[in-house]
C-alpha positions in Angstrom: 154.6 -9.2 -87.0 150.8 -9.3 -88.2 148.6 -9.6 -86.1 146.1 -13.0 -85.7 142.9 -12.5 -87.0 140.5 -13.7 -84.1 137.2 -15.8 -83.9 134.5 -17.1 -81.7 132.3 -20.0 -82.2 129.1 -19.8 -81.4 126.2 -23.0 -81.3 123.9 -25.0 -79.0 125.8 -28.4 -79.7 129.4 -28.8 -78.1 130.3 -31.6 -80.4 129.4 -28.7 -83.3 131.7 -26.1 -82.0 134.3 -28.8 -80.8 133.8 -30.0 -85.0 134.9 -26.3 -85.7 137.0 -25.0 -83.3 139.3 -28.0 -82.9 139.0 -30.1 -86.3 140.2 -27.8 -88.7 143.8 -26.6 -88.0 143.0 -22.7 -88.0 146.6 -21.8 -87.2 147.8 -22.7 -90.6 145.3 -20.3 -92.0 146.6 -17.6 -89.5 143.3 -17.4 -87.4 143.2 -17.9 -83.8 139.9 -19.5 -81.9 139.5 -16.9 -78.7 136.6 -18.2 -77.3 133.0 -20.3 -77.5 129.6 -20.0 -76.0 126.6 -22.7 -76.2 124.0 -19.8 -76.0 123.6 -16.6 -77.2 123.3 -14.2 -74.0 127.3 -15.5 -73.6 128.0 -15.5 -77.0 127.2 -11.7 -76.8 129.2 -11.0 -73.5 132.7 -12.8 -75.0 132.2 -10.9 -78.1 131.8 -7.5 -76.1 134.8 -8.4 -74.1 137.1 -10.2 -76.4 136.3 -8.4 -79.9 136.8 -10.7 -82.3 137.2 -10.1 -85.7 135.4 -13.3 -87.3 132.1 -14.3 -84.9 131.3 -17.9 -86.3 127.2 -18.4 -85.0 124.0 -20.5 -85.3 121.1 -19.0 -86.0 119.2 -21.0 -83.5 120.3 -19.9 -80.3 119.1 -20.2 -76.9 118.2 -17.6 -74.6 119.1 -15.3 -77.7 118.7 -16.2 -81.1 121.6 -15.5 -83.9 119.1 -12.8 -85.0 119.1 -10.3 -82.0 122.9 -11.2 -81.4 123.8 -10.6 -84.8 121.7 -6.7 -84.6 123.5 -6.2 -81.1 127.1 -6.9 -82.2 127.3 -4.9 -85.3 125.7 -2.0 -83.3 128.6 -2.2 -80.7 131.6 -3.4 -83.6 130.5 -2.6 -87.2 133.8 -4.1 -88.2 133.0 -7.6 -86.4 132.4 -10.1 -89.6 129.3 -12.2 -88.2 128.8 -15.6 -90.3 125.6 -17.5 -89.6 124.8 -21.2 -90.1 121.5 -22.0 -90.9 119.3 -24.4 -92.0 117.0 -24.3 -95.3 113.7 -23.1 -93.9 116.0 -20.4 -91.7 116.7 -18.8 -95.1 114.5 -15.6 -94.1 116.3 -15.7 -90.8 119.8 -15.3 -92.3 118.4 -12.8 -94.8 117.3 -10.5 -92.4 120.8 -11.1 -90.5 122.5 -9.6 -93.6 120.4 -6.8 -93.6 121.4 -6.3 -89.8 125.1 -5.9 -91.0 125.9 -9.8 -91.2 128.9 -10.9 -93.3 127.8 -14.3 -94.9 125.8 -17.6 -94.4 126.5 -21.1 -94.8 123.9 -23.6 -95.4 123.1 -26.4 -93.5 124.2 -29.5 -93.9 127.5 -27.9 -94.0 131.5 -29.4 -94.2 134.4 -28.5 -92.8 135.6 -27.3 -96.3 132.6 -24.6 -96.6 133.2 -23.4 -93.0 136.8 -23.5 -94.2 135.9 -21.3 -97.6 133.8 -18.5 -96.0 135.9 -18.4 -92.9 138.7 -17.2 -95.1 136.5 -14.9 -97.1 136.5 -12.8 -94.6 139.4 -13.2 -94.0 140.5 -11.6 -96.8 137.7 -8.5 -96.6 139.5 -8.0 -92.8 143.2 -8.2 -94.2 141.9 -5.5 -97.2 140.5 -3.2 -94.6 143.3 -3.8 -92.1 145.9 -2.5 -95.1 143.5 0.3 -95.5 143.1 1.4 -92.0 147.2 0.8 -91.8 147.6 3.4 -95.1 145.3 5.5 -93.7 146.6 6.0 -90.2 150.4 5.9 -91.7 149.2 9.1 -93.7 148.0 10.4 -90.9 151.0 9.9 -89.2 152.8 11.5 -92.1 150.6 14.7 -92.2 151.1 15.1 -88.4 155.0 15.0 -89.3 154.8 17.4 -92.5 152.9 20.0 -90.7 155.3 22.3 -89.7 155.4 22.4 -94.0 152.0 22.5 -94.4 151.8 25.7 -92.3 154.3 27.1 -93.8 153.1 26.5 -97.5 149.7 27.7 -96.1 151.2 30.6 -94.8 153.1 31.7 -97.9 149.5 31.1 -100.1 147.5 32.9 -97.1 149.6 36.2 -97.5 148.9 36.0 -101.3 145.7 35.0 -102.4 142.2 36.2 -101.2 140.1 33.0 -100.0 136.8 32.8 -98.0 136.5 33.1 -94.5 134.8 29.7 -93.8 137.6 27.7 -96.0 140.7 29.8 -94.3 139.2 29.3 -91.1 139.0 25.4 -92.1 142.6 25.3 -92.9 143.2 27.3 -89.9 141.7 24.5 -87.7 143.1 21.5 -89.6 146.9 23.2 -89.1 146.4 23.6 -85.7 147.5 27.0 -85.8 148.2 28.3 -82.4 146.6 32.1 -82.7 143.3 33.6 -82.2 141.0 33.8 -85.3 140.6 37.3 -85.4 142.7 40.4 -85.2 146.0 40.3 -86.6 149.0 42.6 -87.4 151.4 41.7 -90.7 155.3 42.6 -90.3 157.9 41.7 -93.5 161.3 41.6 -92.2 163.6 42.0 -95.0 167.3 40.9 -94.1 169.3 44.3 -95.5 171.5 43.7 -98.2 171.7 39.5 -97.6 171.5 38.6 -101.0 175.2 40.6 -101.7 176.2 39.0 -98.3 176.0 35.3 -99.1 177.5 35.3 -102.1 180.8 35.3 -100.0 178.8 32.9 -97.2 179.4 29.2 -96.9 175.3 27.8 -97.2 175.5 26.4 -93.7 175.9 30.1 -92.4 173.4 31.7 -94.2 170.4 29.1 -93.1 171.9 30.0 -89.6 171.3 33.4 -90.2 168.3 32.9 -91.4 166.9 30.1 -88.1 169.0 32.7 -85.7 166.9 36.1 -87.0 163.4 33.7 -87.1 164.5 32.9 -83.4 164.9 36.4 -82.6 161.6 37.3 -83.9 159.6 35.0 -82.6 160.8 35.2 -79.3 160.9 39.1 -79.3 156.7 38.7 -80.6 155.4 35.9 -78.4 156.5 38.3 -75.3 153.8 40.8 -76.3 151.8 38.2 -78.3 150.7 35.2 -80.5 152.4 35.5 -83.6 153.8 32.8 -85.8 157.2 33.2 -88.0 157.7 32.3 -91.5 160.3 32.3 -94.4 158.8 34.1 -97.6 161.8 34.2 -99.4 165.9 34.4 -99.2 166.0 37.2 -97.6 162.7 37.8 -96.0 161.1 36.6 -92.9 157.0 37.2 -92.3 155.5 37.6 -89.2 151.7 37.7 -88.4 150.5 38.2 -84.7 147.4 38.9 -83.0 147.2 42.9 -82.6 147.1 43.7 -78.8 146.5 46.8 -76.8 149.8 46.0 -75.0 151.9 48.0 -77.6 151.7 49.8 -80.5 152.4 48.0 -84.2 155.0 50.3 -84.8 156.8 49.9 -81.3 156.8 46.1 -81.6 158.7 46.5 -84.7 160.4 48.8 -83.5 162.0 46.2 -80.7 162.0 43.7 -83.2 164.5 45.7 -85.3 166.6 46.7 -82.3 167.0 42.6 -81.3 167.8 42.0 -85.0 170.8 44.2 -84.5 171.9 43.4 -81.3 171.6 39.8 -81.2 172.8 39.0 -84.6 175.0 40.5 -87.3 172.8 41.6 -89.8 170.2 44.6 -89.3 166.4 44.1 -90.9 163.7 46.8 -92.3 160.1 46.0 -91.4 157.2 47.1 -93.2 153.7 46.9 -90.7 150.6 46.6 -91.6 147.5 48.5 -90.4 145.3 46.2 -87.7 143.3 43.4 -90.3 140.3 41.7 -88.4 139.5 38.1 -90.4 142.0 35.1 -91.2 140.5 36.1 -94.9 142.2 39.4 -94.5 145.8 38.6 -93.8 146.6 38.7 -97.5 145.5 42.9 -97.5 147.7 43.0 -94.6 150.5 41.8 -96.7 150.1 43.8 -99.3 150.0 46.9 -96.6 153.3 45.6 -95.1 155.1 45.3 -98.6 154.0 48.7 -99.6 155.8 50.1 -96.2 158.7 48.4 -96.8 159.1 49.9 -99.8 160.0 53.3 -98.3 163.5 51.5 -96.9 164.3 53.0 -100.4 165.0 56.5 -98.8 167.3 55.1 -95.9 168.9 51.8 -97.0 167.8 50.3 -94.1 167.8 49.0 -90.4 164.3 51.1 -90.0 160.2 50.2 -89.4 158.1 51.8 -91.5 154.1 51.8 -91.2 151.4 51.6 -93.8 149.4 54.3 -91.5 152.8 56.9 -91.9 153.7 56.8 -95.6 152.9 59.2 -97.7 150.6 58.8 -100.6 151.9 59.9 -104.2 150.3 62.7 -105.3 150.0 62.6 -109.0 151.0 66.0 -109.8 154.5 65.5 -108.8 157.0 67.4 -110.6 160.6 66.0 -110.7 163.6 67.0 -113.2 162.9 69.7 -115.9 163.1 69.7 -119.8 166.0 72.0 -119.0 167.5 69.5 -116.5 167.0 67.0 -119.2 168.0 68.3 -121.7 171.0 69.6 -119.9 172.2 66.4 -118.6 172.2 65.1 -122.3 174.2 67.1 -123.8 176.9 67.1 -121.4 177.2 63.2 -121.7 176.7 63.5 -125.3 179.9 65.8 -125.1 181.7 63.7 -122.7 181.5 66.7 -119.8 181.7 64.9 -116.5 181.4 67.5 -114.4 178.5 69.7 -116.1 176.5 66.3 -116.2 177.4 65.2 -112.6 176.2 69.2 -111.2 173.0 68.3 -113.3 172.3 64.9 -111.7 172.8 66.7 -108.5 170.5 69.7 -109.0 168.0 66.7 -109.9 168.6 65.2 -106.8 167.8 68.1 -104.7 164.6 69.1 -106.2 163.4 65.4 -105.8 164.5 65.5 -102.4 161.8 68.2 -101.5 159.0 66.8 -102.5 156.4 66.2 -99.5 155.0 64.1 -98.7 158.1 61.0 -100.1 156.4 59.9 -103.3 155.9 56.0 -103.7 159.3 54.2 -104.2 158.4 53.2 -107.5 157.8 56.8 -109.2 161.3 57.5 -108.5 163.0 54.2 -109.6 160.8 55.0 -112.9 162.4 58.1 -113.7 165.8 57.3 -112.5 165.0 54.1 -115.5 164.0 56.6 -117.9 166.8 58.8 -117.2 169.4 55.5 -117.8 167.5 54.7 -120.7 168.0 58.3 -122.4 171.4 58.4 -121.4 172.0 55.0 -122.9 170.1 56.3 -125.7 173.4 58.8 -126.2 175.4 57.3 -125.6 174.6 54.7 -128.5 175.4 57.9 -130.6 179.1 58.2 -129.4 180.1 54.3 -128.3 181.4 51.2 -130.0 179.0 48.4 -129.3 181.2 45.9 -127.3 181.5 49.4 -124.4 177.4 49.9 -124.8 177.2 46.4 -123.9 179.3 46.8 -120.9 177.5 50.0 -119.4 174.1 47.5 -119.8 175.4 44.9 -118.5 176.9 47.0 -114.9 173.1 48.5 -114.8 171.6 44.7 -115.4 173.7 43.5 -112.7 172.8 46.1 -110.3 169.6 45.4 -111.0 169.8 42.0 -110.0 170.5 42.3 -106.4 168.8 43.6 -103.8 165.6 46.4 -104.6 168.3 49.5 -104.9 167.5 52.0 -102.3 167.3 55.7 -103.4 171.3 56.7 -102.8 172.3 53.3 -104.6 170.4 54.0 -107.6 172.0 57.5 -107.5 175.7 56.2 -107.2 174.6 53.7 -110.4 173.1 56.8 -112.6 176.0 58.7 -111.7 179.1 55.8 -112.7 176.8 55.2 -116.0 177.3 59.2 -116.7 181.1 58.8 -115.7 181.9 55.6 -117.3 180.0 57.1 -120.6 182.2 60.3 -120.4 185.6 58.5 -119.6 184.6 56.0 -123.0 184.4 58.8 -125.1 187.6 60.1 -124.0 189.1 57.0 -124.6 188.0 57.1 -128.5 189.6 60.5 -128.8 192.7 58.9 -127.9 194.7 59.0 -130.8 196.6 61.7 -132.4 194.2 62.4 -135.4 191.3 62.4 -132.5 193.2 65.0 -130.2 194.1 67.1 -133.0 190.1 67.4 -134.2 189.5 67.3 -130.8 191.7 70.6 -130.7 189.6 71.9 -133.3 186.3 71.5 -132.0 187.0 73.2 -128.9 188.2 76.0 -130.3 185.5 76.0 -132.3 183.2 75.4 -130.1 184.3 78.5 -127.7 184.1 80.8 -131.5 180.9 80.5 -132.8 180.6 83.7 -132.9 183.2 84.4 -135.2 183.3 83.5 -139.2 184.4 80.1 -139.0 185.7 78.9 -142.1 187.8 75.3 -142.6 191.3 77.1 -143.9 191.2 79.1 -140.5 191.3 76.2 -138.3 193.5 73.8 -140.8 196.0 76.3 -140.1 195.3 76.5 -136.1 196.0 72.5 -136.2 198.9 72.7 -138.7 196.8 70.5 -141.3 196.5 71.4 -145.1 192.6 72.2 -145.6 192.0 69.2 -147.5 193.2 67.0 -145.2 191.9 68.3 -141.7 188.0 68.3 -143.9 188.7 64.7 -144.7 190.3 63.9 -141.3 187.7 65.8 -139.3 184.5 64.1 -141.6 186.3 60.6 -140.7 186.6 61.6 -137.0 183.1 63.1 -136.6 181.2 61.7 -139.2 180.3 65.4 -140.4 181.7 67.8 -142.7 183.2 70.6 -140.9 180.4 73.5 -141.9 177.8 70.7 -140.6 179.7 70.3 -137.5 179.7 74.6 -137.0 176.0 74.2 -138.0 175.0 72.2 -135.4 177.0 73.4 -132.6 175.4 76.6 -133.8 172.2 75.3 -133.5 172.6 73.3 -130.3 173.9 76.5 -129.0 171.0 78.5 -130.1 168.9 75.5 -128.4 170.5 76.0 -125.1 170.4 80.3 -125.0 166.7 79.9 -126.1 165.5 77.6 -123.7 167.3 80.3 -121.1 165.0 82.6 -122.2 167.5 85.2 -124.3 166.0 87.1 -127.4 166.2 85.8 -131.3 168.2 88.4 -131.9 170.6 88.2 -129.2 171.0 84.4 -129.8 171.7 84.9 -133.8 174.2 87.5 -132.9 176.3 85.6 -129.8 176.3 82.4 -132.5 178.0 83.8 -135.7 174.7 85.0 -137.6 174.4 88.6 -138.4 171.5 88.1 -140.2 168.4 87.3 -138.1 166.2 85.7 -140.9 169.1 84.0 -142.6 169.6 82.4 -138.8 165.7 81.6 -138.7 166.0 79.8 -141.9 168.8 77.6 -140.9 167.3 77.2 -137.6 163.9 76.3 -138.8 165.6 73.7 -141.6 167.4 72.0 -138.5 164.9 71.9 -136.3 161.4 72.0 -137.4 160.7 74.9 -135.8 160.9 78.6 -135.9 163.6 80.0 -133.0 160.6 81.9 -131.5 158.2 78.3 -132.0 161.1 76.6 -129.9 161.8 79.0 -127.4 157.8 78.9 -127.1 157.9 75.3 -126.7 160.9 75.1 -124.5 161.3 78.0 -122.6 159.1 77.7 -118.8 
């Protein structure tokens, strides 16, 4: 129900305020006559105690005039509406009045229908300003409601945008955030592998993974600390807390992974951040923690990791070698599991000694390149619809949870197999297995004078027909196909380090400059230019 809107009448004549207060039927205009005073000094008091919104009020008053009353009420209620009747030659009098803070005037001789008209005047200004002060305190009453958001939308901007000390510290305040204002430790708690977990969740679970780990956090925190919990993203919680001599950074999170894992089913990797001093700061203390967290590459998980203990990457790091590479490329491009799967783990070793552990991201950039080249082959020996289905496996691999460092590993390793078992499959057919039959034998005699009647008759084929078969197969004649085996043999004893001559001899070439030339119209190079180039 709204409230009344209340009014005194003030005057030196009873039969005036009697006129006033009792002639005109107030209740039907909503306004309620509290009280009336015949001279100023008690006009004052009633209005002190009783507070009326509308004071109704001669000028002329005794003991105090309407003047004085009119300065002394606004000072005590601004919002009070004073309305002062006055007479013609008062004019100056109610002029002044209004400068004091009074509402209106009316004119003497007055009727009941002018009282009447500036009586509901202000009315009307008090119903505008009580809407006003009602929208204003109900959005109030919203933002105290919406806070909990607030803080956490703050938080979430806070970790990722630099601001100035004075307008974080602002926001700070307005939030009500319950932490000191200086000194502050940043922890991201990344749920391990969640994002492959609730695909098989019911929603109401995984928010009650998410609200139990946040509980376990924040609980574990606020017995060493002040520290507030928030959600960053689906699988990541952020904690900051005020750093403390208590315990170590790295021991809190420490005891913040072991709750994670005993008190719930899921274990969590924190990155920490170094100690930050200023509200202002908290975002570099993010970045710190994310950086940490990165290294959870090299275990998979369930671990703390500190921005003070990682290593920095050098930027002389050597991984794989052109050999290695080069290696690993032709045994996919010849569909040789097991050579490319003994290169991939000689690759593995040799990155695995490098100290201090190189940035995350330098080895998930060469494993890419090292997809991409194999792809790259692959595209050689594949029909398109089984490219498209290697990309797609490494796309949807991609698009889970960050890969740690044995994951990506086990992905370069199925896209060597799958790309080795595909080109088996296309040599399925009996035309393919007797080519087949013919390029390994040739391939283990390229020593020998190879010639297309020689293996036509090792196959059972008439010569024309195994040259067309084989050109259909391979997409080469058969003299191209010894050429370039030739070649790619040469490529491999050269980049081993043997001699020219050795290399033309073991391949079939008696002849060392004859091999040069055909070497050099392959190539680009000279043997002795690529074994330059190639050979470490």
């Amino acid at each position: 129900m709204e409230k009344r809107i209340s009014m005194c009448v003030l005057d030196d004549i009873m039969s005036v305020i009697d006129g006033i207060s009792l002639g005109i039927p107030w209740a039907d205009y909503g306004i309620e006559i509290i009280g009336t005073a015949l001279d100023g000094e008690e006009g004052l008091r009633i209005a002190l105690e009783l507070h009326p919104d509308i004071i109704l009020t001669d000028i002329r008053m005794p003991v105090m005039d309407g003047l004085e009353l009119t300065r002394r009420i606004i000072e005590k209620s601004p919002a009070c509406k004073v309305i002062l009747l006055s007479g013609y030659t008062e004019f100056s009098y109610a002029q002044q009045a209004i400068r004091y803070g009074a509402f209106d005037f009316v004119a003497k001789p007055f009727s009941m229908e002018d009282i009447i008209e500036v009586v509901l005047k202000a009315t009307e200004e008090i119903e505008l300003e009580r809407s006003k002060h009602k929208r204003i305190y109900e959005m109030e009453a919203r933002v105290r409601e919406s806070k909990p958001l607030l803080r956490q939308e703050y938080f979430n901007l806070l970790i990722r945008y630099s601001s100035s000390e004075e307008s974080a510290r602002d926001k700070w305040e307005f939030l009500e955030i319950d932490l000191k204002r200086e000194g502050f430790v940043v922890m991201v708690v990344e749920i391990d592998r969640f994002s492959k977990t609730i695909q098989t969740l019911p929603i109401s679970e995984v928010e009650l993974t998410r609200y139990a780990l946040q509980n376990i956090l924040e609980e574990t925190i606020n017995a060493y600390t002040q520290g507030v919990v928030f959600r960053e993203s689906m699988n990541r919680l952020v904690v900051i807390y005020n750093s403390t001599d208590q315990i170590e950074p790295g021991s809190l999170a420490e005891i913040c992974c072991n709750h994670c894992a005993q008190y719930s089913r899921h274990t969590v990797s924190i990155g920490v951040s170094l100690s930050v001093n200023l509200i202002s700061e908290i975002y570099l203390g993010y970045q710190q923690a994310i950086s940490a967290l990165s290294y959870n590459f090299y275990t998979g998980g369930n671990g703390v990791f500190h921005y003070g203990d990682v290593g920095q990457m050098s930027s002389q790091i050597r991984t794989y070698s052109l050999d290695q590479e080069k290696e690993l490329l032709f045994a996919v491009r010849s569909g040789n599991q097991e050579l490319a799967l003994g290169v991939l783990q000689q690759i593995y070793e040799d990155c695995a000694k490098i100290q201090p552990l190189p940035h995350p991201q330098y080895l998930i950039t060469m494993y890419d390149e090292l997809v991409y080249m194999v792809l790259r082959v692959l595209e050689e020996k594949l029909h398109t619809e089984d490219l498209q289905g290697l990309k797609a496996d490494i796309e949807a691999h991609k698009n889970t949870d960050r890969m740690s460092l044995l994951e990506l590993q086990k992905s370069l390793e199925q896209l060597c197999i799958n790309g080795c078992v595909l080109q088996d499959k296309h040599r399925t057919t009996e035309a393919e297995r007797i080519i087949h039959k013919a390029i390994e034998y040739t391939k283990g005699h390229l020593h020998l004078d190879l010639s297309v009647n020689e293996c036509a008759k090792l196959v059972h084929l008439s010569s024309s027909y195994f040259s067309n078969l084989f050109k259909k197969v391979t997409g080469q004649t058969f003299l191209q196909f010894v050429t370039n085996e030739r070649i790619d043999q040469a490529k491999l004893m050269l980049m081993k380090g043997h001699q020219v001559q050795e290399v033309a001899a073991d391949i079939g070439y008696e002849d060392r400059r004859y091999f040069s030339e055909i070497f050099k119209k392959n190539t680009g190079m000279t043997p002795s230019e690529f074994k330059q180039a190639y050979y470490k």
